[in-house]
N, C-alpha and C positions, 0 to 999 in steps of 0.2 A: 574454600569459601572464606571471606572476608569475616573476620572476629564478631565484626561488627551485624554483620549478616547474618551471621550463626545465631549470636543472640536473639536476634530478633525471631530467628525460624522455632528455636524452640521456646521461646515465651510465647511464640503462636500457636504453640503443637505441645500442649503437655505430653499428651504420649509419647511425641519423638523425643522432648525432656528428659521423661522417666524412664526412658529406654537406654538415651546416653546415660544419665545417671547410675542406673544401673551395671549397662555393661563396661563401667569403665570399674565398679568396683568388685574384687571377686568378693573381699570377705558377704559383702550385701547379697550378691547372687547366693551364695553358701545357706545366707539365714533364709533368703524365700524359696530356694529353686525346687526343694524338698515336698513345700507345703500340697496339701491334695483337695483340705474343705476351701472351696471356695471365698466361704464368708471371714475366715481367718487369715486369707490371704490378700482380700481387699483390705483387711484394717490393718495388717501388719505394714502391707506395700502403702498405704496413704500414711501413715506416720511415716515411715522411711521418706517420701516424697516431699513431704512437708519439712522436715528437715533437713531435705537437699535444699530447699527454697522451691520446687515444683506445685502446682497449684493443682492437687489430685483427691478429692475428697473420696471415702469408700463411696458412697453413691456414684460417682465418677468411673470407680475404675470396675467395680460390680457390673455397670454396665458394657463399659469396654469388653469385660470377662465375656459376654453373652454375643459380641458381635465385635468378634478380633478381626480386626485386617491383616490381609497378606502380611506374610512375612516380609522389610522392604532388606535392600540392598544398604547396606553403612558401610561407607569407606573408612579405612584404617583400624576395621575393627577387629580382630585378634584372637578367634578362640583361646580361651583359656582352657586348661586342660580337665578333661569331664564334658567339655561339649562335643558330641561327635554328627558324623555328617549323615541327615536324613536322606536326602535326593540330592543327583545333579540333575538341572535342566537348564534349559537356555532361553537369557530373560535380554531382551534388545537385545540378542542376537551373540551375544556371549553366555557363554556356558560360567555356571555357577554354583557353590555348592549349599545346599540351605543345612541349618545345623537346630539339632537341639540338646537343651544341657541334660542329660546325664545326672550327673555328679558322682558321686559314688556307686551309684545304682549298677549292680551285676545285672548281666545281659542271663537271664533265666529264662526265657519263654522258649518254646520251641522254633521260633524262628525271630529273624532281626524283627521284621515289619511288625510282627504281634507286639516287640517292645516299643518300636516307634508308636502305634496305638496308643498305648497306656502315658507314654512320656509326652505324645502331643497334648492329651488329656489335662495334662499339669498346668493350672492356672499362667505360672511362668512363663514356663511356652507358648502358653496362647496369646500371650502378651510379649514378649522380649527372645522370638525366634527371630534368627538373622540370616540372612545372604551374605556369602561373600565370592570373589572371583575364584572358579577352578587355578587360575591360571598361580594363585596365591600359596594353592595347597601345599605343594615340595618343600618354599620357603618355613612353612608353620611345624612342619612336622618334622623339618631337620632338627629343631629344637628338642623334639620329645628325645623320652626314654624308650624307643618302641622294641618292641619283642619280634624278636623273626621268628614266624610259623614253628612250630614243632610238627606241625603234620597237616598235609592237606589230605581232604576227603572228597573224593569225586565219587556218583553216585550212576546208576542206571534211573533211580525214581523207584520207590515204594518198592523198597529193597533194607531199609533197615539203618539206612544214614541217620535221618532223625532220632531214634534210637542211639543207636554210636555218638553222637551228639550230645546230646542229654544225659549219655554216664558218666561221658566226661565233664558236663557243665555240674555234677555237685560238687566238682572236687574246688574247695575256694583259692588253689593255687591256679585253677585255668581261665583264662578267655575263650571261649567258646561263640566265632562270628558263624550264623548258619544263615545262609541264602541272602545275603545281606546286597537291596538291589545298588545302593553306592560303588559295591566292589563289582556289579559287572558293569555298571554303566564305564566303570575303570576299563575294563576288557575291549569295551565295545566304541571308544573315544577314537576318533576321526586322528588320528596320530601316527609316526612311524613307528618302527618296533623300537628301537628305545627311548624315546620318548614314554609311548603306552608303558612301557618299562617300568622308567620310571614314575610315573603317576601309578601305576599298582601299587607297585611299593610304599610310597606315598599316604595312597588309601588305605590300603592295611594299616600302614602306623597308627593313621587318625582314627581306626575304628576299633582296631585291638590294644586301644593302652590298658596299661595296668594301673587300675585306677584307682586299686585295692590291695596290693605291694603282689600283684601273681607274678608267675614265673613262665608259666608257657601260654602261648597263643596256638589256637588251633582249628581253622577254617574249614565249615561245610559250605563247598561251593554248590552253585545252581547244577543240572545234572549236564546240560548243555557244555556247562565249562570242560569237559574230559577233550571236546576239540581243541581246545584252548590251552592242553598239557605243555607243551612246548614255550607258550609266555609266561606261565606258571612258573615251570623250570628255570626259565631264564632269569626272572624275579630272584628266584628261591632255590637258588642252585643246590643246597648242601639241604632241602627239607626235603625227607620222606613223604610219599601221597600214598595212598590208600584208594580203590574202587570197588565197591559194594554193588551187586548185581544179583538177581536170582531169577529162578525157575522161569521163562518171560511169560507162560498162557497164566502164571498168578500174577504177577506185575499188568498184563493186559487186563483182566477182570478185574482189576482194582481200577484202571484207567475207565472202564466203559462205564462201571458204577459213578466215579467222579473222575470226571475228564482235569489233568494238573493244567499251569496255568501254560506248560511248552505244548500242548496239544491246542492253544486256542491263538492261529496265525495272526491274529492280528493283534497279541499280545508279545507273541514271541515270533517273527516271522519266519517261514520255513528255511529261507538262504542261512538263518541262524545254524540248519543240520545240513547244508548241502540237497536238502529235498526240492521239489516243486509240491502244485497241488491245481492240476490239470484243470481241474470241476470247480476248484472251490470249498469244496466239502471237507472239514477235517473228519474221514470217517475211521471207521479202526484200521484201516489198513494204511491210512495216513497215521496216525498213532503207532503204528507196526514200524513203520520206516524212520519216525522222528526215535523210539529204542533203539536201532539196529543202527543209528548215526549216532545214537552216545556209547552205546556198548564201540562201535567202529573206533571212537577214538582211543579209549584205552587199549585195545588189541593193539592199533596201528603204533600206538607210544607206549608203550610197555617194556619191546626191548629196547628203549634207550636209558632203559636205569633208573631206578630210584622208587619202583612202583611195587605194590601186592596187593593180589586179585584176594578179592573174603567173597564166599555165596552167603547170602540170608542166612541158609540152614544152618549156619558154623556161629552165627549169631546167638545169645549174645557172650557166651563162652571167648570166641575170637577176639572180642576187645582185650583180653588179658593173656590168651594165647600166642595171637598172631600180631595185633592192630598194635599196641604199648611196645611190645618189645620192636617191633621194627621204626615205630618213633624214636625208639631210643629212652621212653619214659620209662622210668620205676614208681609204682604211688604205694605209700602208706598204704597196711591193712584197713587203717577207719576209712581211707577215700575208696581201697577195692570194698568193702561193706556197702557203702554208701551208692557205689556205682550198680552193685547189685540191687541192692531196695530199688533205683529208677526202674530194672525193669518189670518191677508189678503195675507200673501204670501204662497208661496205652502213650505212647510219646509226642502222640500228635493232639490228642485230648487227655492233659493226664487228669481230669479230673474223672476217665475212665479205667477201669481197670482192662488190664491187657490180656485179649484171648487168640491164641496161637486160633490163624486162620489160612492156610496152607490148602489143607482139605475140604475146608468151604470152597474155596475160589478155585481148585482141582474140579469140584463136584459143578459149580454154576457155570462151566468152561462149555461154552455150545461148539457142535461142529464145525461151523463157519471160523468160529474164531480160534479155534486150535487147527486150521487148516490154512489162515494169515500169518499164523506165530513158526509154523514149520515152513512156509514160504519164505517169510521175511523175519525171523530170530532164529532158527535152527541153527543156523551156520553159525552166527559170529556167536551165541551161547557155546555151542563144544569148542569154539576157538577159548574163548575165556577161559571154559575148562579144564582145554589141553594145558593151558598156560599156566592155570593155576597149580595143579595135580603136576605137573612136570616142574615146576619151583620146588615142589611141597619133593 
């Protein structure tokens, strides 16, 4: 765009103004990106604006606050480090990666998307979120300082991952990415094998820096991903993975009480597990089949190295028995302390406390459905087994 044209666009468009303005400075993003009252963040960002020469009164951008426009697309704009990538989607027909800042902020919640929530929230964000080209990401991230995995986690579902997650997220040496959906839209990218390769990797870095001087990075991926061992692998040749599975007619009674989001096909399509779905109906025994293709892929890729099977019941003892030492990690007594305190709260609500529920969902297990789980998980459960017990 012509200098002269640019001028003019944004003396047209304060917002687009205060947006350049902004993202061209970090120390400015550092003093707002923080802020959570609203009413302190319109005065603070109008003096700032006013002093770029931006014509932004608090009335002004108060209102902007209440009725943000899309996040748009800014060429040559550069995440700085602390912004990491909310979604990719595809905007005129290129794919794109939209970001929000971060800044120091530890990834604490029990899943990525809970922190996306809170950080869309931030005034900042709802004002000075960006788009920029996937096609950009490689370039941006060669620059960081990124961490390679210390350990990935592959899961069956409602098996005890999210738990194994959260012991590890007290420790303020770790990054802890869990279900984070930027890294499978990585997985799942129209690309050949290394290409996708490299755009994993890619994403990882942008989404596991240490943005707080940590030392290990350590991804719970989606449960689906255990197909997906082998790009994993090839990514992350030298990191240990981990899969977490149990009992499955408990895993199934937790699924028919709240269906996850791999049981609803038109969020996660079924060709995701190699299934069909003849009727249409995700019933339990389509729920039966989408387990018995995540438990499939770890069987299938297990003996090619690098893997260990943990049941539920060895939880949460295993994180320090089994799970750390085959990472290769050692932690301080105050972080083993500290990883035990997580497990009094429930890990998915920790503002609940946690109550062992094995024999509930034993007891609420109907015939019908302990007659689909010996159909369709019997087998590849004692495969697991045999696998695990013959390791051990």
């Amino acid at each position: 765009m012509p200098a002269s044209l640019e001028t003019k666009t944004l003396a047209s468009n304060p917002l687009t103004a205060l947006r350049a303005l902004v993202l061209s400075d970090v120390a400015l993003q550092d003093a707002l990106g923080d802020i959570e009252d609203f009413s302190v963040f319109a005065v603070r960002t109008s003096e700032a604006a006013r002093a770029g020469g931006v014509d932004l009164d608090v009335t002004a951008i108060r209102d902007l606050l209440h009725a943000p426009p899309s996040p748009p697309s800014i060429d040559g704009f550069t995440p700085t480090p602390g912004w990491l990538p909310a979604a990719v989607s595809q905007i005129g027909g290129h794919a794109t990666v939209s970001w929000l800042r971060f800044g120091r902020r530890r990834l604490s919640e029990s899943f990525y998307d809970d922190s996306l929530v809170r950080q869309r929230f931030l005034p900042f964000n709802r004002l000075c979120g960006v788009r920029t080209p996937l096609s950009d990401l490689q370039a941006w991230t060669a620059a960081l300082h990124a961490l390679e995995p210390a350990g990935l986690i592959f899961h069956m579902s409602r098996c005890g991952s999210t738990l194994t997650a959260q012991m590890l997220a007290v420790s303020p040496a770790h990054v802890v990415l869990s279900e984070a959906a930027p890294l499978n839209a990585a997985t799942r990218a129209d690309l050949d094998d290394d290409a996708r390769v490299a755009l994993l990797r890619a994403m990882v870095a942008a989404l596991g820096q240490a943005r707080n001087g940590e030392t290990r990075l350590f991804l719970k991926l989606d449960c689906w991903h255990s197909r997906d061992l082998p790009l994993f692998r090839r990514a992350f040749p030298n990191t240990p993975w981990v899969f977490l599975y149990r009992e499955p007619i408990e895993v199934m009674v937790s699924q028919t009480r709240r269906r996850g989001v791999q049981m609803v096909p038109s969020l996660v399509p079924p060709s995701t597990f190699g299934v069909d779905l003849p009727d249409g109906v995700p019933n339990d025994d389509y729920c039966a089949r989408v387990l018995a293709a995540v438990c499939d892929g770890a069987v299938g890729h297990f003996p090619a190295g690098g893997g260990l099977l943990v049941n539920y019941r060895q939880l949460p003892e295993a994180l320090f028995t089994e799970i750390l030492p085959h990472f290769g990690v050692t932690v301080s007594e105050v972080e083993r302390q500290a990883m035990r305190a997580a497990t009094v709260r429930d890990a998915k609500t920790p503002e609940q406390t946690f109550a062992p529920d094995a024999q509930d969902k034993q007891q609420a297990a109907t015939p019908a459905l302990r007659a689909i789980c010996e159909r369709r998980l019997a087998s590849v459960y004692g495969q697991l087994e045999a696998l695990r017990i013959g390791r051990a």
